[in-house]
SEFI-39252 format. One line per field, with one value per atom (N, C-alpha, C): residue number from 1; residue in three letters; atom name; x, y negated, z negated. Coordinates in steps of 0.1 Angstrom, whole numbers, always signed. Layout:
<recs>
num: (NUM,...)
residuo: (Ala,...)
atomo: (CA,...)
xx: (X,...)
yy: (Y,...)
zz: (Z,...)
</recs>
This chain:
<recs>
num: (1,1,1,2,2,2,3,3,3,4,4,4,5,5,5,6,6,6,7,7,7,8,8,8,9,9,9,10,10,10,11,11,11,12,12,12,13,13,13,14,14,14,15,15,15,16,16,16,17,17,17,18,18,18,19,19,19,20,20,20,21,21,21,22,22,22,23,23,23,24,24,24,25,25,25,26,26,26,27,27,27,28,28,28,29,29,29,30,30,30,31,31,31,32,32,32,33,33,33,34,34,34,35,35,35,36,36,36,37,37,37,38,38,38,39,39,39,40,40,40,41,41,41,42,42,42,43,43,43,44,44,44,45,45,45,46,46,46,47,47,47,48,48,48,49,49,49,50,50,50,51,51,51,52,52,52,53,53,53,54,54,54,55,55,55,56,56,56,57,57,57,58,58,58,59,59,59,60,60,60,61,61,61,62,62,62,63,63,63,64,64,64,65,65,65,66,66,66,67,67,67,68,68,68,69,69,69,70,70,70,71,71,71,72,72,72,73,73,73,74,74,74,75,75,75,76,76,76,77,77,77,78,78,78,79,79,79,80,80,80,81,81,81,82,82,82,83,83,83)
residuo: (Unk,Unk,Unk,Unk,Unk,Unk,Unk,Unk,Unk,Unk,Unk,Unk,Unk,Unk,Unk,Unk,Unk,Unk,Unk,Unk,Unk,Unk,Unk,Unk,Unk,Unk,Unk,Unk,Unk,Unk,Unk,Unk,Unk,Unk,Unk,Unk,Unk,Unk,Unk,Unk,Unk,Unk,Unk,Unk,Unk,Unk,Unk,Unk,Unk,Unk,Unk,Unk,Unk,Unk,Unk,Unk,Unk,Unk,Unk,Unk,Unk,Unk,Unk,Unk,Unk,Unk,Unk,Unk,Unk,Unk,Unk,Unk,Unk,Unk,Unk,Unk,Unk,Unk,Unk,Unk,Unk,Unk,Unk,Unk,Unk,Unk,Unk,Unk,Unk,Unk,Unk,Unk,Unk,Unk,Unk,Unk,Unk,Unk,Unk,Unk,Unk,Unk,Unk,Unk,Unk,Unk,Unk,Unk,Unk,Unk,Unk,Unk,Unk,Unk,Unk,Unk,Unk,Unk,Unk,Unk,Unk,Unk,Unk,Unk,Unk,Unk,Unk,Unk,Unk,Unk,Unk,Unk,Unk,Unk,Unk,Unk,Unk,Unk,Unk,Unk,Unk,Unk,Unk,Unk,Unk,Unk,Unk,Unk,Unk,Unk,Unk,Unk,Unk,Unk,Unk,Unk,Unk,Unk,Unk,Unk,Unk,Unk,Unk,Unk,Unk,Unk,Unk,Unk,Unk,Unk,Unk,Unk,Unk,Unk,Unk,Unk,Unk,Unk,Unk,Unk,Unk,Unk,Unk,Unk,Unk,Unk,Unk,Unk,Unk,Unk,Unk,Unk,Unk,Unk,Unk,Unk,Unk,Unk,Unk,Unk,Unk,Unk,Unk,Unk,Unk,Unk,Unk,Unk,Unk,Unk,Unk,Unk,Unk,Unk,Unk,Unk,Unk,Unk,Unk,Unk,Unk,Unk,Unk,Unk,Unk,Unk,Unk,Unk,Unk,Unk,Unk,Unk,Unk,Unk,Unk,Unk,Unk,Unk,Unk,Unk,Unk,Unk,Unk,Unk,Unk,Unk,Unk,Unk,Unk)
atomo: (N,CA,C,N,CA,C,N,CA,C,N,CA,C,N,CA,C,N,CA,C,N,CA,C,N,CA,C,N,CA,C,N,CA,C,N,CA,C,N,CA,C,N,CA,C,N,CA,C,N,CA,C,N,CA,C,N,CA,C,N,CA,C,N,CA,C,N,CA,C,N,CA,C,N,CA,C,N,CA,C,N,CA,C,N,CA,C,N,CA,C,N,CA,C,N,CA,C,N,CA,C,N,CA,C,N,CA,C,N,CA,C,N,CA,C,N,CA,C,N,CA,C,N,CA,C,N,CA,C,N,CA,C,N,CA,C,N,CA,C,N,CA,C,N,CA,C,N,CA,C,N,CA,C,N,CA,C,N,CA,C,N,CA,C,N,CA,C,N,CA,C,N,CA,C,N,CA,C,N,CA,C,N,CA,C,N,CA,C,N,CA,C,N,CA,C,N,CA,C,N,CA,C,N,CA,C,N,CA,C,N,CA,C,N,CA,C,N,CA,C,N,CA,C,N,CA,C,N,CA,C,N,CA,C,N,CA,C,N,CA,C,N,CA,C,N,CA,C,N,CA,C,N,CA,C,N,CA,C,N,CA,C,N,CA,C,N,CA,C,N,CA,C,N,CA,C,N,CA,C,N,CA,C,N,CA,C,N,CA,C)
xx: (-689,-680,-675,-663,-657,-648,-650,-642,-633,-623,-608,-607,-606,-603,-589,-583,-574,-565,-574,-571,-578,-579,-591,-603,-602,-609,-613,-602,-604,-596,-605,-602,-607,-610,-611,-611,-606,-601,-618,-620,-629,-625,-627,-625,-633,-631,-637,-654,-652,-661,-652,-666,-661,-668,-660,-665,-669,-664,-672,-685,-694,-707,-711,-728,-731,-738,-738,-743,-755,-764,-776,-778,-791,-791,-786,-785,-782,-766,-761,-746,-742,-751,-747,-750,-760,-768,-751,-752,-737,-724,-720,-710,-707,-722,-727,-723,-728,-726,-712,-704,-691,-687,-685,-682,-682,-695,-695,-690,-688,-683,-665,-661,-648,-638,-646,-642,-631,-629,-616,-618,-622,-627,-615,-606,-597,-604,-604,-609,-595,-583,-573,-576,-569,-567,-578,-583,-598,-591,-597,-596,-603,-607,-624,-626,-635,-635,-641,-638,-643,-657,-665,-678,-682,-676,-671,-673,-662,-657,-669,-676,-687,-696,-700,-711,-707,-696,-694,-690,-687,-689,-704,-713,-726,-734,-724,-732,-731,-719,-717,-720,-726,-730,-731,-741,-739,-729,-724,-717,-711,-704,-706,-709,-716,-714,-697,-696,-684,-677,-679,-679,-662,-663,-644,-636,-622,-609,-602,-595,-582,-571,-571,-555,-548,-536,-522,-516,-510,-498,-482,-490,-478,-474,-479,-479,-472,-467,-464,-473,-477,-479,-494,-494,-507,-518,-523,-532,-532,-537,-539,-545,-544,-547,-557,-566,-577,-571,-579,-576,-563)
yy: (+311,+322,+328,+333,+336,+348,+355,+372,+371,+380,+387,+399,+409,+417,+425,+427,+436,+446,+455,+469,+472,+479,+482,+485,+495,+505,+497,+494,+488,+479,+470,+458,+446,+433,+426,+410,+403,+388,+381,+379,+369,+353,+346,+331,+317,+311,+295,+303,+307,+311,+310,+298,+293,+304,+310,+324,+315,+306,+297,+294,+296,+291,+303,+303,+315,+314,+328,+330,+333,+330,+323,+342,+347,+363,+367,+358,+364,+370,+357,+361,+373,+370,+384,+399,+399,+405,+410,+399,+401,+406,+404,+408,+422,+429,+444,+448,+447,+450,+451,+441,+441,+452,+452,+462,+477,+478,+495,+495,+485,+490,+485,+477,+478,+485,+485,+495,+483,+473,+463,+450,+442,+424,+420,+411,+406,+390,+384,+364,+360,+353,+347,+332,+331,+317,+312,+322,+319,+316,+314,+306,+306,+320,+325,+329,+319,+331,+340,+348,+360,+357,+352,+352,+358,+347,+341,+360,+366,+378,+387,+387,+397,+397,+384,+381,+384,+382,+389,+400,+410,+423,+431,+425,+420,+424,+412,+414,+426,+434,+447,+462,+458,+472,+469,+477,+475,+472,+467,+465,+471,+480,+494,+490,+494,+491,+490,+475,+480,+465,+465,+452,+457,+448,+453,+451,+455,+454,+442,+432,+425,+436,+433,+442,+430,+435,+427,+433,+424,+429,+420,+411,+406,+406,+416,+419,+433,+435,+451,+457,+471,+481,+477,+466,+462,+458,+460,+456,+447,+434,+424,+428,+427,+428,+422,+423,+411,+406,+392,+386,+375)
zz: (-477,-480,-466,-469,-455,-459,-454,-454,-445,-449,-439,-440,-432,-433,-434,-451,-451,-440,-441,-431,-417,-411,-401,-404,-422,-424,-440,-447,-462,-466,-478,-485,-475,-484,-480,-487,-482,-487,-490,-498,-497,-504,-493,-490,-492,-496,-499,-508,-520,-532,-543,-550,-560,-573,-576,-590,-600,-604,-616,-614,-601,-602,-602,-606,-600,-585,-581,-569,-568,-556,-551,-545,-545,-542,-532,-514,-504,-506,-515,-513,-524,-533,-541,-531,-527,-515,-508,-501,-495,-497,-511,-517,-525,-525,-525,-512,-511,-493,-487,-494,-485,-496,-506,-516,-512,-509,-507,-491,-483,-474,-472,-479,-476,-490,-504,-515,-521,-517,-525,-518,-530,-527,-530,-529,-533,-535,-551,-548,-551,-541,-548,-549,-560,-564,-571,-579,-590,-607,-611,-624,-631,-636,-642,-655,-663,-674,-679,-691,-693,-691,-694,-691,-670,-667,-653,-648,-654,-646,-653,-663,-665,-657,-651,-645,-631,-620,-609,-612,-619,-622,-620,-628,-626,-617,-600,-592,-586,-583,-580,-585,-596,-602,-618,-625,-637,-651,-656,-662,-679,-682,-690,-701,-711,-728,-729,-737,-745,-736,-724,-713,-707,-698,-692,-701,-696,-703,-692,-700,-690,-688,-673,-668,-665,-663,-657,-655,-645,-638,-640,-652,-657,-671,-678,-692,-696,-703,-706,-704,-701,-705,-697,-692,-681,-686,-698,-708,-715,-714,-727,-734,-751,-762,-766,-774,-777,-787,-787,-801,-803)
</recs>
């Protein structure tokens, strides 16, 4: 795994992580970590599914009753619909 740094201060690219496996504790370890300190991970070019995205949600902090919502940014109103 390989980080970039967005800003000086926030965000950050994270690079060559494959989100379809799971992760091994140091890198979850790690991915805490970069979280509370840069506040925005960006994974491009992932291809995950809902399972996929509960479970890196997961690694960063508890995960709510009720589980996430899909957003977009290519859908109306930004919200996919279930079902």
């Amino acid at each position: 795994m390989r980080v970039r740094e967005l800003t000086a201060s926030f965000g950050a690219a994270v690079l060559d992580l494959d989100l379809r496996e799971p992760l091994h504790e140091p890198d979850r370890r790690h991915l805490r970590e970069l979280f509370a300190d840069r506040h925005l991970l960006l994974f491009r070019d992932q291809t995950i599914s809902f399972e996929d995205q509960v479970r890196v949600v997961g690694y960063l902090g508890p995960v709510l009753p009720g589980g996430p919502e899909w957003v977009s940014n290519v859908r109306e109103n930004g919200l996919v619909p279930e079902g």
